[in-house]
C-alpha positions in Angstrom: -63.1 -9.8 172.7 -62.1 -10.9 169.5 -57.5 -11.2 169.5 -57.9 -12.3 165.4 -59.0 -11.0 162.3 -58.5 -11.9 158.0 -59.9 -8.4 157.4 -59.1 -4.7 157.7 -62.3 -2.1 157.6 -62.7 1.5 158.7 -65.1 2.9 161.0 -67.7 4.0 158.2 -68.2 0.4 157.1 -70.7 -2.1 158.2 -70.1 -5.6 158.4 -72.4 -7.7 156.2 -73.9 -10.7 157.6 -72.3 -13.6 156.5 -69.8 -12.5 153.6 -68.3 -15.7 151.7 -64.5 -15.5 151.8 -62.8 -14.5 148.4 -60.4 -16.9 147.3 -57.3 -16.9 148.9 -54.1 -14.9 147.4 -51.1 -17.0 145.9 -48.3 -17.9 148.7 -45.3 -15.9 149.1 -43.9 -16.5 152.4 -41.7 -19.5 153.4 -43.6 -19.3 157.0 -47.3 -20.0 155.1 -49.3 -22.9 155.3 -48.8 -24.8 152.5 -52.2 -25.2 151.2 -55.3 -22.8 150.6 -57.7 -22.3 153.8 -61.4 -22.0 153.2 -63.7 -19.8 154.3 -65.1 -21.7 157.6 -61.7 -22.4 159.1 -60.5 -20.4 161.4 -58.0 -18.2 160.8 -54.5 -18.8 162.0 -53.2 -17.5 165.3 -50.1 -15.5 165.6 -46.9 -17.7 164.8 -44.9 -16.7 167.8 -47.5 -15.7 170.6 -45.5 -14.9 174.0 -46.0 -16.8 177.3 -47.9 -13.9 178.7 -50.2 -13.1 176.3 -53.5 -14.0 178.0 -56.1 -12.6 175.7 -58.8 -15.6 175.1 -58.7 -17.5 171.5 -60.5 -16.4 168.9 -63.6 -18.1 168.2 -63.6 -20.9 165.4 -66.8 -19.8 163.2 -66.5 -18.9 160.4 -68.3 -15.6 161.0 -65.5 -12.2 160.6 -65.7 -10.5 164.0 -65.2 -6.9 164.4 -62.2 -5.1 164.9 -61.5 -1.7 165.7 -60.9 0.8 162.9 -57.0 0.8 161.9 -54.8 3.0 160.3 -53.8 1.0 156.8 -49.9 -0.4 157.2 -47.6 -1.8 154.6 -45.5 -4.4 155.0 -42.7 -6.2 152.9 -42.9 -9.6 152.5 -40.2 -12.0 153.8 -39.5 -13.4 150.5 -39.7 -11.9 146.7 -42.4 -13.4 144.5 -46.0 -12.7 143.7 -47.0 -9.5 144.8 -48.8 -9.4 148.2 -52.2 -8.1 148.9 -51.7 -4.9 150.9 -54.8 -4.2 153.6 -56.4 -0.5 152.3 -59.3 1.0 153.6 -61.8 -0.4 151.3 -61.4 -3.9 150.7 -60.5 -7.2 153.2 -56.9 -8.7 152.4 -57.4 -12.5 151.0 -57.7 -15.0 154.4 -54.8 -17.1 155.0 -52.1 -14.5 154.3 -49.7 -12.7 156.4 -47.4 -10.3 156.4 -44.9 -9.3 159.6 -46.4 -6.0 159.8 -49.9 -7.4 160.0 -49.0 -9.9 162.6 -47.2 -7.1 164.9 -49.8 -5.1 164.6 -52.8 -7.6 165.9 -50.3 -8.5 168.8 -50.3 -4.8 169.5 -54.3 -4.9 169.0 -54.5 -7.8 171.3 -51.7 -6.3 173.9 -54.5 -3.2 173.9 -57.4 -4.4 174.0 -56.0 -6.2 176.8 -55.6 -3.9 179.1 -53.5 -0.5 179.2 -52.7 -0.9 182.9 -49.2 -2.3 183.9 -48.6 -6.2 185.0 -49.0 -6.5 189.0 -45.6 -6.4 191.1 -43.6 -10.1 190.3 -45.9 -10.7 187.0 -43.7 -11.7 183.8 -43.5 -9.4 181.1 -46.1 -9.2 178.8 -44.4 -7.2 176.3 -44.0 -9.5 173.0 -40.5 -10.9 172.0 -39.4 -8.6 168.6 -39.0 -10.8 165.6 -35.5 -11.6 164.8 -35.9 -9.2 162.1 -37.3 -6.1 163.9 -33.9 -4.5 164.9 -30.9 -3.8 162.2 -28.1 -5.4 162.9 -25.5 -2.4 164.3 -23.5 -1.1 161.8 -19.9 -2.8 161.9 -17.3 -0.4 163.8 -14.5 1.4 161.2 -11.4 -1.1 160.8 -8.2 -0.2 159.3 -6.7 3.1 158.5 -8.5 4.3 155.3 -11.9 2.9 156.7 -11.2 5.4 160.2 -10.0 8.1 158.0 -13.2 7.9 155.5 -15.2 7.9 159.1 -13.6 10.8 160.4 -14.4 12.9 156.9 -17.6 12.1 157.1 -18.2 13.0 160.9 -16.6 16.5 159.8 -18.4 17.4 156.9 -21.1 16.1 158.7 -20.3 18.7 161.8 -19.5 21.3 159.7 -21.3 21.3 156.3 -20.4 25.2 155.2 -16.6 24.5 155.6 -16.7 21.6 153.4 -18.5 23.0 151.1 -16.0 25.6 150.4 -13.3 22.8 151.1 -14.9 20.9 148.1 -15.2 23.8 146.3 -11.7 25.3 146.5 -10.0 21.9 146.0 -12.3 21.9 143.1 -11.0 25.2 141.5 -7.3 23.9 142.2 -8.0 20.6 140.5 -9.2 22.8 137.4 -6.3 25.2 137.3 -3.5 22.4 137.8 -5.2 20.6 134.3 -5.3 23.6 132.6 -1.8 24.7 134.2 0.0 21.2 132.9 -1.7 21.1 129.5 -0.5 24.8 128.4 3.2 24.6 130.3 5.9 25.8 128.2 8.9 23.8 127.7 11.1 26.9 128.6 12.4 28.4 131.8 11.1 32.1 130.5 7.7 32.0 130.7 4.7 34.5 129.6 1.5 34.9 131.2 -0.3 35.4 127.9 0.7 31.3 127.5 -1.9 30.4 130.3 -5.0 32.2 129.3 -5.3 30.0 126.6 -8.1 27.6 125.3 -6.7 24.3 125.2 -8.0 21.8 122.5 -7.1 19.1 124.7 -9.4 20.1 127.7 -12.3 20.0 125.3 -11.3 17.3 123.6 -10.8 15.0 126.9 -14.4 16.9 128.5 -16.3 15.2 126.1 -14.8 11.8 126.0 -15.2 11.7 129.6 -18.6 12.9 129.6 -20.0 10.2 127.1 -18.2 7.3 128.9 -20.1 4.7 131.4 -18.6 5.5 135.1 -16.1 2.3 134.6 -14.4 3.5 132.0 -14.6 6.7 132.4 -12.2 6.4 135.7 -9.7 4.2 133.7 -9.7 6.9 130.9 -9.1 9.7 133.5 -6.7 7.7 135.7 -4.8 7.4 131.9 -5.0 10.6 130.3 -4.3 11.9 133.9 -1.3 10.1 134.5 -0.3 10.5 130.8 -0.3 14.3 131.3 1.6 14.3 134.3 4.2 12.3 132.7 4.5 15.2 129.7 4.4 17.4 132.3 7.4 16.3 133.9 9.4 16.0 130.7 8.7 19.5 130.1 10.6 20.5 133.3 13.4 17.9 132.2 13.2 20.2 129.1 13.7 23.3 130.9 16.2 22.0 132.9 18.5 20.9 129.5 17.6 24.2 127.9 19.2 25.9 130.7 22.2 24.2 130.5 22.6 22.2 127.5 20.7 24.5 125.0 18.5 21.5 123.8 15.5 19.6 124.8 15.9 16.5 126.8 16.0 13.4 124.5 13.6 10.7 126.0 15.8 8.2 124.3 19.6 8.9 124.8 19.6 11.3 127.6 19.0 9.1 130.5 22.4 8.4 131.0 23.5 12.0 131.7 21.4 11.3 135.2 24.7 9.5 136.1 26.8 12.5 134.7 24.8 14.7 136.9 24.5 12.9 139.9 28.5 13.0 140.2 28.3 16.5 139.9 26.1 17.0 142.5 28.3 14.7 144.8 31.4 16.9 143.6 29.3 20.4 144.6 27.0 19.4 147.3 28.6 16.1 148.8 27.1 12.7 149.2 24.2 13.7 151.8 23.2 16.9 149.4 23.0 14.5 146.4 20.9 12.0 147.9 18.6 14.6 149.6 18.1 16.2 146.6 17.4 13.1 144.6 15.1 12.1 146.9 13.2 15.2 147.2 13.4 15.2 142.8 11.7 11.5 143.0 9.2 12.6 145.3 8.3 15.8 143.9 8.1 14.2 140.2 5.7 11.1 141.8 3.9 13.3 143.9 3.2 15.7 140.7 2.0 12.5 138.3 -0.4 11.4 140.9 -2.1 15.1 141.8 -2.8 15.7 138.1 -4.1 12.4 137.9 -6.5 12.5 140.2 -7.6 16.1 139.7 -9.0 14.7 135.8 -10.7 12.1 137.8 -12.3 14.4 140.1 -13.2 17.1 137.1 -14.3 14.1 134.9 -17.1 13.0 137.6 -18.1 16.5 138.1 -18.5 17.0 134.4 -20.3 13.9 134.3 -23.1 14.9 137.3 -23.6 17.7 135.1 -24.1 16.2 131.2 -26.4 19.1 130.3 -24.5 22.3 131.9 -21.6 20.5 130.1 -22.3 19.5 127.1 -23.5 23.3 126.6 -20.9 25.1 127.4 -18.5 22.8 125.4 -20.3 23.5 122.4 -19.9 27.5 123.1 -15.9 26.8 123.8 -15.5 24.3 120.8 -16.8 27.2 118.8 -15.1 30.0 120.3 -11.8 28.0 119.8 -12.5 27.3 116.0 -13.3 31.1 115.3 -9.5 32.1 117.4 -8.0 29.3 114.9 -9.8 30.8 111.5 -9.0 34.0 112.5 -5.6 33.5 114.1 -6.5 35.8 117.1 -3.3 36.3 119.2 -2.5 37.5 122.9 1.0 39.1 123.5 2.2 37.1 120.5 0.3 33.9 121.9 -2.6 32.0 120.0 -5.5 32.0 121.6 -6.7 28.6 120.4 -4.2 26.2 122.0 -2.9 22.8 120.7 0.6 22.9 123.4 0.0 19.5 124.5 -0.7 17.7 121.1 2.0 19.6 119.5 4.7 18.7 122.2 3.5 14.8 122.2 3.8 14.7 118.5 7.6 16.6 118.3 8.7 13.9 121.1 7.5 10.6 119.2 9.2 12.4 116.1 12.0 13.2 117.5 12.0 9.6 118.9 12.0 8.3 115.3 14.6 10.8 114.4 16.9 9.4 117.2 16.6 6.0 116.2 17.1 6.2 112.6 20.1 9.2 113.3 21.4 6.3 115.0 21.0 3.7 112.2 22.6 6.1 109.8 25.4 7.1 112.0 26.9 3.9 112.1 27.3 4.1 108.3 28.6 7.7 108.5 31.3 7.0 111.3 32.7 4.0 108.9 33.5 6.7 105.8 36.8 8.2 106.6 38.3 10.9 104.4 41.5 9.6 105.5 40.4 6.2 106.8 43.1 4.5 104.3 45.8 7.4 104.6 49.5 5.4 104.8 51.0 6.5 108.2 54.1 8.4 105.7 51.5 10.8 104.6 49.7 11.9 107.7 51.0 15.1 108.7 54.2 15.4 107.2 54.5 18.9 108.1 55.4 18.4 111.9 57.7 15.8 112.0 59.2 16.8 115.2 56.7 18.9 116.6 55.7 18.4 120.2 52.0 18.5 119.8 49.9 19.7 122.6 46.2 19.8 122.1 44.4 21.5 125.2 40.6 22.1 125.5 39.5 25.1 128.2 36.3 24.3 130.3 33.8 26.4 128.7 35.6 28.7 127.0 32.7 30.3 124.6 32.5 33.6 122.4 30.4 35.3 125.3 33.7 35.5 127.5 35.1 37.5 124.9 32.0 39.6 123.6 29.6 40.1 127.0 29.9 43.1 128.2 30.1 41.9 132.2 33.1 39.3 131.1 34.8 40.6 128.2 37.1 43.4 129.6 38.8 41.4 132.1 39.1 38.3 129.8 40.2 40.5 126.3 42.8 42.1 128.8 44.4 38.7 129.7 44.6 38.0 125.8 45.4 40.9 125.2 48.7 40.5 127.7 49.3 37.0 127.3 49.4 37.8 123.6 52.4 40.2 124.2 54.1 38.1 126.9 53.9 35.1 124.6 55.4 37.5 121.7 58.1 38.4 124.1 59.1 34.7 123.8 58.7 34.2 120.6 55.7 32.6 120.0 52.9 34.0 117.8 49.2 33.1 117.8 46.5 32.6 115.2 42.5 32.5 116.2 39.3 31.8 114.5 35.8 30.5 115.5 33.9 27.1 115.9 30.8 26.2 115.9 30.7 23.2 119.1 28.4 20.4 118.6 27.1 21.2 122.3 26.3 23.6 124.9 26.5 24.4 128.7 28.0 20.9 129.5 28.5 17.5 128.0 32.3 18.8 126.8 32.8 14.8 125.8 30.7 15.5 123.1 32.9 18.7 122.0 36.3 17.3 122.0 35.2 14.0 119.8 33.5 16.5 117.5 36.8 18.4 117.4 39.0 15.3 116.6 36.9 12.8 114.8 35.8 15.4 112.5 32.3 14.0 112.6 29.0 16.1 114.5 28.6 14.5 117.9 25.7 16.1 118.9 24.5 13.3 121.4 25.4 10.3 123.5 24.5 7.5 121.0 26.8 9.5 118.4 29.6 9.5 121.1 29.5 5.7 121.9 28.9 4.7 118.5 32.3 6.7 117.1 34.2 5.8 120.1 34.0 2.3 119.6 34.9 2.6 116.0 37.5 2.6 114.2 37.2 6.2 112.8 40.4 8.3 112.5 40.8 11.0 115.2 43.8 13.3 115.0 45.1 12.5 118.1 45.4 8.7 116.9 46.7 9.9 113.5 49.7 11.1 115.1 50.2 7.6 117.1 49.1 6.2 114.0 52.7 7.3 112.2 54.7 5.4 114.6 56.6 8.6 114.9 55.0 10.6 117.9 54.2 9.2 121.8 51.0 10.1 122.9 49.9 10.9 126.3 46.8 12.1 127.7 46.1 14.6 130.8 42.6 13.9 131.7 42.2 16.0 135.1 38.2 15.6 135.1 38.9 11.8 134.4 37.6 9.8 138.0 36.7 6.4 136.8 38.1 3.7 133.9 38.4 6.0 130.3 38.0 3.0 127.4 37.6 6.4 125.2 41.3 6.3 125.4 41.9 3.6 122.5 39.8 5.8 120.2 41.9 9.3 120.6 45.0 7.2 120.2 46.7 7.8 123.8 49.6 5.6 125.0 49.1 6.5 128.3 46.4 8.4 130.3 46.9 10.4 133.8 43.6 10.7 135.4 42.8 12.7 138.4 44.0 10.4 141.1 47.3 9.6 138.6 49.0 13.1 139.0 50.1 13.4 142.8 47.8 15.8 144.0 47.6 16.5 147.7 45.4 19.6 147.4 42.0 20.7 147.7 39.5 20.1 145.3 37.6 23.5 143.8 34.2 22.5 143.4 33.5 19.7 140.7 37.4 20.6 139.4 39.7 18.2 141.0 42.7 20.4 140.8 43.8 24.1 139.6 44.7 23.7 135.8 48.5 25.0 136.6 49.1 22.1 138.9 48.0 19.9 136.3 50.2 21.6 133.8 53.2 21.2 136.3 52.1 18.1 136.5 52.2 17.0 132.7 55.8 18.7 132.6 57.3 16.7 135.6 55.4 13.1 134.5 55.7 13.2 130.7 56.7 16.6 128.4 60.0 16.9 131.1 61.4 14.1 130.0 63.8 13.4 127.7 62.9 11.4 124.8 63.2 9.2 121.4 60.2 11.0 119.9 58.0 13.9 120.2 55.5 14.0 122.5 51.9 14.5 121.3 49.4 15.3 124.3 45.7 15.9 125.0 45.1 17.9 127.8 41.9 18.9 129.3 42.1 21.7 131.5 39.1 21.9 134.4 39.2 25.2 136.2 36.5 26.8 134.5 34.1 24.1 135.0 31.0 25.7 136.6 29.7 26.0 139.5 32.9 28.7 138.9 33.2 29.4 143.0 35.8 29.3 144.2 38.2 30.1 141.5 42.0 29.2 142.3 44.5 31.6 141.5 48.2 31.6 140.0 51.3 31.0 142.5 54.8 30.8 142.0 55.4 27.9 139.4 58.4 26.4 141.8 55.6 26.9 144.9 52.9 24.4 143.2 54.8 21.0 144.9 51.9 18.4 146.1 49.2 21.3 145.6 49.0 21.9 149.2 49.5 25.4 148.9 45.9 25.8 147.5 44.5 24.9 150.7 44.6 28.4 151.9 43.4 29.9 148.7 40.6 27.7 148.9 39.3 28.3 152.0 39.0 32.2 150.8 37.1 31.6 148.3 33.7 31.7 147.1 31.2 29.4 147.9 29.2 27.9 144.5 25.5 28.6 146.5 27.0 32.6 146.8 27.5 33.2 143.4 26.1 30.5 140.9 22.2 31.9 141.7 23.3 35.5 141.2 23.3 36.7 137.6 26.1 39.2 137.5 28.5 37.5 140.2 28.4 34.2 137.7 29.1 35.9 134.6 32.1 37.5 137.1 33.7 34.8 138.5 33.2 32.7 135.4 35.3 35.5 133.4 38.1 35.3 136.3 38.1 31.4 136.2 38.4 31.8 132.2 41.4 34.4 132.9 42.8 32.2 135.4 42.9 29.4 132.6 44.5 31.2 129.8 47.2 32.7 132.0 47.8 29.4 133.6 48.8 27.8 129.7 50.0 30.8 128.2 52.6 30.9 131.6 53.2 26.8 131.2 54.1 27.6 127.2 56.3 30.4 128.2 58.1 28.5 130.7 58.2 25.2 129.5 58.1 25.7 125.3 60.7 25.4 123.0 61.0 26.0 119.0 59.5 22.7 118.6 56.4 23.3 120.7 52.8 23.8 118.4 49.8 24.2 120.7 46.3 24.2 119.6 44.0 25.6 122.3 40.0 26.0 122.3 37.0 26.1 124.2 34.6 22.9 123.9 31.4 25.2 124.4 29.4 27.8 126.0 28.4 28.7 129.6 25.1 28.0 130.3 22.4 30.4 129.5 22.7 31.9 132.6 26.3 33.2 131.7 26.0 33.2 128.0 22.5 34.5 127.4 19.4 33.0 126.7 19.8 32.1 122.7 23.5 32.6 122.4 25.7 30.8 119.9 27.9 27.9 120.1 30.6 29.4 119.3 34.1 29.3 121.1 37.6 30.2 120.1 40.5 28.3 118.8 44.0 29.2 118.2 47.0 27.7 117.4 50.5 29.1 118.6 54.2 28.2 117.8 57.4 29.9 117.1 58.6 28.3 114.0 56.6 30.8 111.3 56.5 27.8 108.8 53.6 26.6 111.4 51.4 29.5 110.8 52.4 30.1 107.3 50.6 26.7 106.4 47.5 28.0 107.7 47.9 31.5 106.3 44.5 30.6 103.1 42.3 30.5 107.1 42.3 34.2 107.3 42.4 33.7 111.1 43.2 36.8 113.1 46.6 37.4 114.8 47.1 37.0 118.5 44.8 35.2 120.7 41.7 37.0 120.3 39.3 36.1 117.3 38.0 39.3 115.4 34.3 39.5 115.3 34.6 39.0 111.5 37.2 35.8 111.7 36.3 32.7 109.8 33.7 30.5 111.9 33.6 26.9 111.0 31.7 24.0 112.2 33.8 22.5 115.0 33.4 18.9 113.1 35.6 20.5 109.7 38.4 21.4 111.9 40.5 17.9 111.3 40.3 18.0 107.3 41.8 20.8 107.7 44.1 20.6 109.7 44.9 17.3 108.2 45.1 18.7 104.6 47.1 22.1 105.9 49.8 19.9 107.3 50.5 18.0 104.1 47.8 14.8 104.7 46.6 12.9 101.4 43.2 11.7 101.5 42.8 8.2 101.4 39.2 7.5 102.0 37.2 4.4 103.9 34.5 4.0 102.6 31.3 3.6 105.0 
């Protein structure tokens, strides 16, 4: 029986006689003979016959022998090249060529025809040895902890094909409403939900970029415009945070080094661990909020992209539906329809970028020109030669204590009576209003806007004037030789170079002034110990010269809990005694997230502040004694309002009636509460005038 054949037939066909072989297919594999047989040779046995086989050669003439019909097979060759003749059912495939499949299956025909019966008992295996091809190598074992957890996912969805399904859906849907969610996020705490059913130009915009791009770039666009919108998104929280309590945006710029600033007063409210925990959490939450946007315009950019057509449709309905809302200005609760939030917030920032930097070009310049730059020292305030000066700033003392309707009647009460009690001693009072350069915090900015008599709206304004030679008021007075200055700096914890710039001979910071007490929340001591204080280190003593003083008083810093209260001027010693009333009061988490208990303990700590200096000026004044008194700004919103002012109060007080009589042309009200129609000034024209009311000459620098 024949074991070896060149040709393929089926059962219909009959074999012809003597059939010349065709001529003999170009050579592909790398296991051929390496040149053409003819016809008469006999074809080539299998190349890797077994031991066992023991099916008789096949016969050397030249004669094709039958076979049994076959089923057609298909092969693939062991190398590329020409194409290989594939055995069909109605012509022979080219002698001398083989394929795998064609040897395997005449060992099979030859293992057959054989015999089906099984090898006797102790006979070797006549089963054929696979070709080192036949079997895949297994597939190599998970390694490492992304390759195990890729594994895993797919084993699941695998197992459980609905559930993932609705997982890839859902995560899907979340993907698409965080996008949406950080492109239409308003830069405000007070939000609407009118500003999220929006159309945002951007989404469309970015859709089709990402649908036209080649899958290589379209991932490094994503991964950018992704990471690039998280990054906005994240300054708009910094923005909501600074509205909140500064009443401006965050500058990109200059503001970075309030994080400091704001990191002590976490330490001061919550303690080392709180500040570091919450840092940490910030700096995760922020990473961790950059990345998930990121990714989820990644995933909806390859979902857009497996569906061009569905897409490319439906953002030709939107584009259109958002031009029409633009033309015809359609609005939702006050809201455009047709949104362009994100390009419009990008575009203020780099502006106001530019603005910052040329503010701070032109600054320079405007901190050099100095009304009274070249003013001799005989001609600065000749007025109040022999004056003791004191110039005292109150934490956050702003118009709302005096005008909201939660804080005003205990606070008008305490002006009302300190007014009289200060009156009974002989002192009278004159108040206006300012406009402060800031809000809610930075009060540095407020008190060099007050002296310098320049707008110090930001942190580059503050460094650049303080290392100038600008006149403040404080300095004019050292300037004339005739005055010591001194400075009670309370809220001052580390090294004050500031000092050279307001003119201070001397500066008592908070660990300079003997206290033994407890501090009350970021305020290192109760403003009438640092008043005794001042008396018993500097205005006590007896002296060649006046004494000309910048006092800061802290008490009605926020967090406003716990709030000291007064004692017995001869009780105040080290400060000890406020141990106890410490300990009884609030705690800053109890009130500072409760809307009506702030404004309420903010009001006493303001209370607690003007009684406090009204009480030092009683006790301690004399006929010489000229305070000016103000507040540097406004409470945060949450106290003052959302769009409040910036105004705050000023007044000047003395007994000698020459003082007030040079300021009589201000029109300011008598007593120490501002009518709501007295004068309001910017906060930066306060100097001049005081200057030029006290008998100054201008002499001016120019910039």
């Amino acid at each position: 029986m024949p074991l070896n054949t060149d040709t393929r037939r089926t059962a219909d066909e009959k074999e012809p006689a003597a059939t010349p072989a065709e001529p003999a297919a170009p050579e592909t594999s790398q296991e051929a003979a390496s040149s053409e047989a003819p016809a008469e040779t006999s074809p080539e046995t299998p190349s890797s016959p077994t031991p066992d086989e023991t099916a008789p050669e096949a016969p050397s003439s030249g004669t094709p022998t039958e076979t049994p019909p076959k089923t057609p097979s298909s092969g693939t060759p062991d190398t590329p090249g020409a194409a290989e003749p594939v055995a069909d059912a109605t012509g022979p495939v080219a002698e001398g060529t083989r394929t795998d499949a064609a040897d395997g299956a005449e060992r099979a025909d030859r293992t057959d025809q054989a015999g089906d019966t099984a090898p006797a008992p102790g006979a070797p295996d006549a089963t054929p040895a696979p070709a080192p091809d036949a079997t895949p190598d297994p597939a190599p074992a998970p390694s490492g902890p992304l390759s195990r957890l890729r594994a895993a996912r797919r084993t699941w969805r695998e197992g459980h094909p609905t559930a993932a399904r609705a997982l890839r859906d859902g995560v899907t849907v979340l993907a698409a409403v965080l996008v949406l969610a950080a492109l239409l996020l308003p830069n405000r705490m007070h939000m609407r939900p009118a500003q999220f059913v929006r159309i945002p130009v951007e989404a469309l915009f970015g859709a089709a970029l990402l649908v036209t791009l080649p899958r290589r770039w379209r991932l490094l666009a994503a991964w950018v415009c992704g990471l690039g919108l998280g990054a906005l998104t994240v300054l708009n929280f910094f923005d909501m945070g600074f509205y909140e309590f500064l009443g401006r945006r965050f500058d990109i710029v200059i503001d970075w080094a309030l994080l400091g600033d704001a990191k002590s007063y976490l330490n001061d409210t919550l303690g080392k661990g709180g500040t570091t925990a919450v840092l940490l959490g910030a700096l995760v939450l922020v990473l961790v909020l950059i990345v998930l946007i990121a990714l989820a315009v990644v995933r909806l950019g390859e979902l857009l992209a497996r569906h061009r057509h569905t897409t490319g449709r439906t953002l030709l309905i939107l584009s259109m539906v958002w031009m029409v809302c633009a033309v015809l200005g359609l609005r939702i609760d006050g809201v455009p329809l047709a949104s362009q939030h994100s390009i419009a917030l990008a575009r203020s920032r780099a502006e106001a970028v530019r603005d910052t930097l040329r503010d701070e070009r032109e600054f320079a310049k405007t901190a050099k020109a100095d009304a009274f730059g070249n003013t001799p020292p005989a001609q600065l305030v000749p007025d109040l030669r022999g004056k003791d000066m004191m110039f005292t700033f109150i934490e956050s003392y702003g118009r709302s204590a005096i005008e909201d309707p939660v804080m005003a009647p205990g606070v008008n009460k305490t002006l009302a009576a300190s007014t009289e009690a200060l009156a009974k001693s002989g002192f009278h009072a004159r108040s206006g209003w300012l406009t402060s350069a800031t809000y809610g915090g930075s009060s540095w900015l407020g008190h060099s806007t007050f002296l310098s008599g320049l707008w110090i709206d930001n942190q580059n304004r503050y460094r650049t004037v303080t290392n100038s030679d600008h006149l403040s008021l404080t300095k004019a007075f050292r300037k004339t030789g005739d005055w010591d200055t001194v400075g009670i700096m309370p809220g001052v914890q580390k090294g004050w170079p500031e000092a050279k710039f307001y003119g201070l001979d001397k500066v008592y910071n908070a660990f300079q002034m003997g206290y033994e007490g407890p501090k009350f929340s970021w305020s290192t001591m109760p403003d009438q110990y640092a008043l005794e204080a001042f008396q018993r280190l500097e205005h006590g003593k007896k002296r060649d010269k006046p004494l000309m003083s910048e006092i800061i008083l802290t008490s009605s810093h926020q967090p406003w809990a716990p709030v000291p209260k007064m004692v017995d001027w001869g009780e105040v010693g080290d400060g000890s005694v406020y141990d106890s009333i410490e300990k009884a009061g609030k705690r800053p988490g109890d009130v500072f997230y409760d809307s009506t208990k702030v404004k309420q303990e903010y009001g006493r700590s303001i209370q607690y502040s003007v009684t406090a200096l009204t009480q030092f000026l009683q006790r301690y004044g004399d006929k010489d004694t000229v305070l000016v008194f103000l507040g540097d700004h406004q409470p945060v919103a949450k106290v003052s309002g959302d769009g409040a002012d910036h105004q705050v109060p000023v007044s000047i007080v003395a007994k000698d009636p020459k003082v007030l009589d040079k300021i009589a042309d201000w029109h300011f009200t008598e007593g120490l509460r501002p009518a709501k129609d007295a004068p309001v000034w910017r906060m930066s024209s306060f100097r001049d005038r005081f200057l030029t009311a006290y008998g100054s000459t201008p002499h001016p620098s120019k910039g």
